[in-house]
C-alpha positions in Angstrom: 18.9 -4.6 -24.9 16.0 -6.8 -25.0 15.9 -7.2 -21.1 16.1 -3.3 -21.2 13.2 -2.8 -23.6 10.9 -4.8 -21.5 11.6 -3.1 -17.9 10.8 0.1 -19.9 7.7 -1.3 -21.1 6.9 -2.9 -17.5 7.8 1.4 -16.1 5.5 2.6 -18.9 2.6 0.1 -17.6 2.7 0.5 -13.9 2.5 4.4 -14.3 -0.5 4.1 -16.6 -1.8 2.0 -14.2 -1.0 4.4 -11.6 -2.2 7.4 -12.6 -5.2 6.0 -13.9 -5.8 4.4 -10.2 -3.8 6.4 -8.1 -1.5 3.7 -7.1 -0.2 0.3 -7.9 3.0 1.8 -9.3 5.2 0.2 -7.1 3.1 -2.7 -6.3 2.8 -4.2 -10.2 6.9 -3.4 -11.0 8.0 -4.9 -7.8 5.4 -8.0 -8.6 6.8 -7.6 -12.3 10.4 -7.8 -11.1 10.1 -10.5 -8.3 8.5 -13.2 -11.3 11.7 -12.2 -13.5 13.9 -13.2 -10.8 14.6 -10.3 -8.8 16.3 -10.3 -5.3 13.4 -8.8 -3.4 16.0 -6.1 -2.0 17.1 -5.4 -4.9 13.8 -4.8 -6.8 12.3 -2.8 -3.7 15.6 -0.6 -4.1 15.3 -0.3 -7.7 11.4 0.7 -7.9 12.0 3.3 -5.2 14.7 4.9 -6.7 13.0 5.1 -10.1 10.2 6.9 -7.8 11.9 9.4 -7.2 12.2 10.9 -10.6 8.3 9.5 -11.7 6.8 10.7 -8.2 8.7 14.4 -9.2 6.9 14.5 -12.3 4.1 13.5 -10.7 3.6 15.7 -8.1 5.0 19.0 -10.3 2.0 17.8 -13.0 -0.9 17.8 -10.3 0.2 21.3 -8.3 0.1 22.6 -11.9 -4.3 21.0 -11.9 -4.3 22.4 -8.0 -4.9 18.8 -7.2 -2.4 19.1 -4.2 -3.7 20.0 -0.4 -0.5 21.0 1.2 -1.2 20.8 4.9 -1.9 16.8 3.9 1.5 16.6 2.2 3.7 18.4 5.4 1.4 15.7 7.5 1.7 12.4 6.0 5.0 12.7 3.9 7.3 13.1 7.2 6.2 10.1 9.1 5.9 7.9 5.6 9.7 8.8 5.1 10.4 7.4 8.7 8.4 4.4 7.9 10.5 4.2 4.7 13.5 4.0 6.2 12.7 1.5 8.9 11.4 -0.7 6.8 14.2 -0.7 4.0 16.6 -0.8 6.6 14.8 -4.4 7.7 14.5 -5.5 4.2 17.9 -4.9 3.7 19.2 -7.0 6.8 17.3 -10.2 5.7 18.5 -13.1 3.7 17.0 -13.2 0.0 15.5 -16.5 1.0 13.1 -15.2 4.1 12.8 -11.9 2.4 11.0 -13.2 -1.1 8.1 -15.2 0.7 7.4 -11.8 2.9 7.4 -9.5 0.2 5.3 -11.7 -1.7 2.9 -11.8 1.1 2.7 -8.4 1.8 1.9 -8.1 -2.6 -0.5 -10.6 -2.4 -2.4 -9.3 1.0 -2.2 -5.9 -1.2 -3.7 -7.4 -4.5 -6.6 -8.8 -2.8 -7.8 -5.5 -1.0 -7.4 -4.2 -4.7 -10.0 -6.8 -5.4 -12.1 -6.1 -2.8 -12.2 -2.4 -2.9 -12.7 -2.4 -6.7 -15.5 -4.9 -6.6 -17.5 -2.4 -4.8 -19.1 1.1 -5.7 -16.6 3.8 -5.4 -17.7 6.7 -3.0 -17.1 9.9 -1.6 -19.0 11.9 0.6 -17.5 14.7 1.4 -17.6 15.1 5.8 -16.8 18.0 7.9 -13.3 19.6 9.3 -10.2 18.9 7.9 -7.5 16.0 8.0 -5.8 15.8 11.3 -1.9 15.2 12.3 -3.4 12.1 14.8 -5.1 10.2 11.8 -2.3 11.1 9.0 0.9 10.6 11.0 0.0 6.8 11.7 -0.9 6.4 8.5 2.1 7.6 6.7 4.1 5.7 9.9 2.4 2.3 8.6 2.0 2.8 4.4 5.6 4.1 4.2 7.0 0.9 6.3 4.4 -1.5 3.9 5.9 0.4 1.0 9.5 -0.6 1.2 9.4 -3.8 2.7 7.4 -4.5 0.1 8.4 -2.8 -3.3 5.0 -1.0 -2.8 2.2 0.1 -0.4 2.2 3.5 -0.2 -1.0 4.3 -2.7 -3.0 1.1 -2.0 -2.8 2.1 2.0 -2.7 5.7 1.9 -5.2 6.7 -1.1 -8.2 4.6 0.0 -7.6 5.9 3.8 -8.3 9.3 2.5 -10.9 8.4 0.2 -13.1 6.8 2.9 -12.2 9.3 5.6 -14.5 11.5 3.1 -13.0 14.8 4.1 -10.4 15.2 0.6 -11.8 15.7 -3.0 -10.3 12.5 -5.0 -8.5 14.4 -7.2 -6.8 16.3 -3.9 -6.1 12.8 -2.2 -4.7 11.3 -5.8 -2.6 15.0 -5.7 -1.4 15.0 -2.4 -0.5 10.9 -2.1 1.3 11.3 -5.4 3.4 14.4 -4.0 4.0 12.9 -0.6 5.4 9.8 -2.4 8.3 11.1 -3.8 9.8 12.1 -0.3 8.8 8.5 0.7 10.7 7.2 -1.9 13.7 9.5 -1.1 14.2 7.7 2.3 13.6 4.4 1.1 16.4 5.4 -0.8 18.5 6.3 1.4 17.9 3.6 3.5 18.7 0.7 0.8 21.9 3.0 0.5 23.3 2.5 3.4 21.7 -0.9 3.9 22.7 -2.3 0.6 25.3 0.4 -0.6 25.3 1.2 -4.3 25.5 -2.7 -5.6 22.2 -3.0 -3.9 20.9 -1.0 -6.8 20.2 -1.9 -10.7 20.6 0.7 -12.3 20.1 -0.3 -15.5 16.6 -1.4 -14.5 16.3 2.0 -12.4 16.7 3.9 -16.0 14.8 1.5 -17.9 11.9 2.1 -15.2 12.4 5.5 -14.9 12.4 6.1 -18.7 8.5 4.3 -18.9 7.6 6.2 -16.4 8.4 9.5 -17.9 7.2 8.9 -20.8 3.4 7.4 -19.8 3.0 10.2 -17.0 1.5 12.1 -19.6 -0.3 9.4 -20.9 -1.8 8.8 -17.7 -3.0 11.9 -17.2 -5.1 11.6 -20.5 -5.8 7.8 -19.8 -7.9 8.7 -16.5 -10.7 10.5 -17.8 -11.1 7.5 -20.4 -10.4 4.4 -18.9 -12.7 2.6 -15.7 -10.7 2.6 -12.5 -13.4 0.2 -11.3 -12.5 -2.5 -13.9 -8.9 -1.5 -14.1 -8.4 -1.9 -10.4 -9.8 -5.5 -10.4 -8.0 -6.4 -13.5 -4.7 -5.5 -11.8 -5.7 -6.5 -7.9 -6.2 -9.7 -9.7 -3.0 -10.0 -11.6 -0.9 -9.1 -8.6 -2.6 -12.1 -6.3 -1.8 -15.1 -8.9 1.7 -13.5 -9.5 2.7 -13.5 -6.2 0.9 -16.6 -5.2 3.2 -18.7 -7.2 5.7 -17.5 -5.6 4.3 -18.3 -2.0 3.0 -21.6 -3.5 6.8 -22.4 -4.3 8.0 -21.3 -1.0 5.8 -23.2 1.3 6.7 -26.1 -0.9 3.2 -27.4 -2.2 2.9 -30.1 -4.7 0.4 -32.2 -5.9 -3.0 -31.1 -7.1 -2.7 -28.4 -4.1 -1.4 -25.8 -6.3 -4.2 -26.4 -9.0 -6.7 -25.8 -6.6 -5.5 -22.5 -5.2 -5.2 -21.2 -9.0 -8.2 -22.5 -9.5 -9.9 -20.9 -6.3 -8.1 -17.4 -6.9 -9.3 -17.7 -10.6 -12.7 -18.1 -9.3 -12.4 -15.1 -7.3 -10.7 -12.9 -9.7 -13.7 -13.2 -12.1 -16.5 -13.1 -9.6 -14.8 -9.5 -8.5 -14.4 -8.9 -12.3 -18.4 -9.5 -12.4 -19.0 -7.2 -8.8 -17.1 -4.6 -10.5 -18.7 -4.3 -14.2 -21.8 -4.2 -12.1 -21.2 -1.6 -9.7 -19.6 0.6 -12.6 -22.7 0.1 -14.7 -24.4 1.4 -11.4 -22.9 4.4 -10.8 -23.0 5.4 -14.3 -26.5 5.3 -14.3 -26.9 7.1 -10.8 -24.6 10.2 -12.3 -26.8 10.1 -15.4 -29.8 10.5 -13.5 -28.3 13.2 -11.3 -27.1 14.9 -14.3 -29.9 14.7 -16.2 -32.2 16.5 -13.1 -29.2 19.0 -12.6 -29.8 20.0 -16.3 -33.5 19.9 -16.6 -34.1 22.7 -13.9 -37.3 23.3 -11.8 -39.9 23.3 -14.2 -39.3 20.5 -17.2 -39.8 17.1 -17.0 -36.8 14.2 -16.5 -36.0 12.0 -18.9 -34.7 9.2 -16.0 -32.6 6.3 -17.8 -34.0 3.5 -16.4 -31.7 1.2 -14.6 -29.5 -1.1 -15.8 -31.6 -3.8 -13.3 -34.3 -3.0 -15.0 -33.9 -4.1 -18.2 -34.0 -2.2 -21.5 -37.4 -0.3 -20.5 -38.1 2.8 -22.2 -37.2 6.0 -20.2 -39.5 7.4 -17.4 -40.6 10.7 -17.2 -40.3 12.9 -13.6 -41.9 16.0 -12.9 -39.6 18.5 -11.7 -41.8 21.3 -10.7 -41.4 23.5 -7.9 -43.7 20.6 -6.2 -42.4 17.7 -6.9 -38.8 19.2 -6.9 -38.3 18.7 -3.1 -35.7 15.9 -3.2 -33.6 18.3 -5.7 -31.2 19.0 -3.0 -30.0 15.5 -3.0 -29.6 15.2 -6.6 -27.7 18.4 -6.9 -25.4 16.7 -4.2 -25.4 13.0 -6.1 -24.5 14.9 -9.0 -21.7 16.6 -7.2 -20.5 13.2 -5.7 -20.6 11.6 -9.4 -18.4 15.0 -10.7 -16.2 14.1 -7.5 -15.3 10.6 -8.4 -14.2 11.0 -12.2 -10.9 10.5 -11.2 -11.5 7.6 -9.1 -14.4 5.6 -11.5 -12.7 7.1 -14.8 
């Protein structure tokens, strides 16, 4: 009962963590299972069957919000279900032993782009034309494969590809990823299935998962608007890395004061990214305030500006805005937009 308890509460955190992110679902439950002990099958087959039911409510809670594109969906969900299938089907046909030090690779190499992209401003400028079959199919192709070989991928790969690409709302490329997961998880599914049959499943840890899940979907939804995705992100990016670098660190057999050092070096990391992305959250707060603040003031009044976090605690400046010097109030009506754009990503 205990054991039970604790998978719940590991379901409930990894979908708070995903809705307020986006992703990372799969990724920290996999990582999660895989340090209690785990067969990496097993856990990969597990998370994705729980998935299915969290991805549902998922994707039925944003087409209520109209955060779903559709045409994106159609595009990308066909090709990650392919890519799901091929790579349970491989995880499924390797030993326990060669299969653990891959997963944890493929979690590790995942964590640290968590780091990375967290520890850097968040944007998203919107380009022109829409999403095209040539750039999504490859991409659900490779996330859906990365996903199920290794107990997550599919949000880390897909979400920021859209993001960057620049031609999605964040709240539509959230939507749309969340939606197009649960088909993903379908035929990972239904590739562990006939890979692993129905032993290759816990289902006692698919309930317990599946019960968290339900029950912080919700929460997530609320938790978004409240909680930093910058500082979230790099919290968990950084989690996921020393987790599964124990593992690898046991598997490549190290001993000595080698392991030390690489805790040492990935601590050193974790914090300097934890630093990067206080900062560039502090950042981007104060360029929405400023943006907001000349959105609000209109053409004639003057700007109270915030003055920059750089800057020291200096008392505000104040900015013309008439019809003269208003010329630039283009671009703040579009930074303003941008900051609006990115409350689901920043938080």
């Amino acid at each position: 009962m205990r054991k039970l308890l604790i998978l719940a509460l590991v379901g409930l955190a990894a979908q708070l963590v995903d809705g307020a992110l986006g992703m990372a679902y799969g990724l920290t439950s996999s990582t999660l299972l895989l340090f209690a002990g785990v067969a990496p099958a097993a856990a990969s087959a597990s998370v994705h069957l729980a998935e299915i039911g969290t991805t549902l409510a998922a994707g039925l809670s944003h087409w209520r919000f109209g955060n779903v594109d559709w045409r994106v969906v159609a595009r990308i969900a066909v090709p990650g279900a392919v890519g799901a299938f091929a790579g349970a089907t491989f995880l499924s046909a390797i030993s326990t032993e060669a299969a653990a030090p891959w997963m944890a690779a493929i979690l590790f190499s995942l964590g640290a782009y968590l780091l990375v992209r967290f520890s850097r401003p968040l944007r998203a400028n919107r380009a022109a034309g829409g999403l095209r079959t040539r750039f999504l199919a490859p991409l659900g192709l490779v996330a859906g494969f990365i996903d199920a070989t290794g107990g997550g991928g599919w949000g880390p790969v897909a979400t920021p590809a859209l993001l960057v690409s620049g031609r999605l709302e964040p709240r539509r490329v959230i939507g749309s990823v969340d939606t197009a997961e649960f088909v993903v998880a379908g035929a990972a599914s239904i590739g562990f299935l006939i890979g692993l049959g129905t032993e290759g499943f816990l289902l006692s840890t698919v309930l317990a998962l599946l019960a968290g899940g339900l029950v912080a979907a919700p929460v997530a939804a609320w938790l978004v608007r409240i909680v930093p995705a910058q500082l979230l992100g790099a919290v968990i990016g950084g989690v996921i890395v020393l987790t599964n670098a124990r593992i690898l660190l046991r598997a490549g057999e190290l001993t000595g004061p080698a392991p030390t050092l690489v805790y040492g070096v990935l601590g050193v990391g974790w914090l300097t990214a934890l630093v990067l992305a206080g900062r560039a959250l502090r950042r981007a707060r104060h360029a929405r305030a400023v943006a907001e603040a000349a959105l609000a003031a209109g053409p004639s009044s003057p700007v109270a500006v915030p003055a920059s976090p750089a800057a020291g605690p200096s008392s505000p400046v104040a900015v013309s805005a008439s019809p003269a010097a208003a010329a630039p109030a283009p671009s703040a009506r579009g930074a303003g937009e941008r900051a609006h754009g990115l409350a689901a990503v920043e938080g």
